[in-house]
C-alpha positions in Angstrom: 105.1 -115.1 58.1 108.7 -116.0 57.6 110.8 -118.6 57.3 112.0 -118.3 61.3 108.5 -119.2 62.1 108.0 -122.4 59.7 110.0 -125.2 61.9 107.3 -124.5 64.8 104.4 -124.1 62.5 105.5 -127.3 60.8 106.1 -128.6 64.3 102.7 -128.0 65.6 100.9 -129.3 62.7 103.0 -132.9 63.4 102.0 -132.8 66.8 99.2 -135.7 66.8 97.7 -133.7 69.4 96.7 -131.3 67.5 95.1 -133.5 64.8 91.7 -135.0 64.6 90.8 -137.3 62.0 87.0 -138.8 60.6 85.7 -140.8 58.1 82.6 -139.4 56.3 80.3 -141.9 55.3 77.8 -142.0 52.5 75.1 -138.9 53.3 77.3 -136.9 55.6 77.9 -133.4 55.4 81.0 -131.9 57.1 80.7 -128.0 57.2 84.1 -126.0 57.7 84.8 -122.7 58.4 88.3 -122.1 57.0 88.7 -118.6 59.2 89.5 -120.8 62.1 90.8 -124.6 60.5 93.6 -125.8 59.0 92.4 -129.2 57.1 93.3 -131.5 54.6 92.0 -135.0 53.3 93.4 -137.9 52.8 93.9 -140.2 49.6 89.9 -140.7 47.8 89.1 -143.1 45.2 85.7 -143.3 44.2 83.7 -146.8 45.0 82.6 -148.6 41.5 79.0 -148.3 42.7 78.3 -144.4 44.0 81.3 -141.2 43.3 82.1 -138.6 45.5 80.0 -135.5 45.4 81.8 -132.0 46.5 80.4 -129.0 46.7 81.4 -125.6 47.6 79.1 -123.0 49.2 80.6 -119.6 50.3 79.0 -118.0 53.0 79.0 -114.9 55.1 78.6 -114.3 59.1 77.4 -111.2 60.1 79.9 -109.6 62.5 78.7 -110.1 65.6 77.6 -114.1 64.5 74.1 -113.3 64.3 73.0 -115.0 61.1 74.7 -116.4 58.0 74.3 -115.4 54.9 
């Protein structure tokens, strides 16, 4: 990438179009696969009563999306 192409990247991302937003509530699991998002979060501060939990788990597809791994 170079810097010619970061006005119409930066352009696309602002588009509110383009942008989806949810709020998780307490027991939801959101599962991403960062291959084919582009995500962020918002500001978090954690309750008095229960914190945030976040956990990572790697996983792998087999090619042709058969299982996961």
């Amino acid at each position: 990438m170079t810097t010619d192409t970061t006005p119409a990247i930066d352009a696309a991302l602002a588009n509110p179009e383009a942008q989806s937003q949810l709020r998780l509530r307490s027991g939801d699991l959101l599962c991403v696969n960062n291959h084919r998002f582009l995500h962020a979060r918002g500001q978090f501060s954690d309750d008095t009563d229960e914190n945030r939990l976040l956990l990572r788990v790697w996983l792998a597809v087999d090619p042709d999306g058969s299982a996961v791994r």
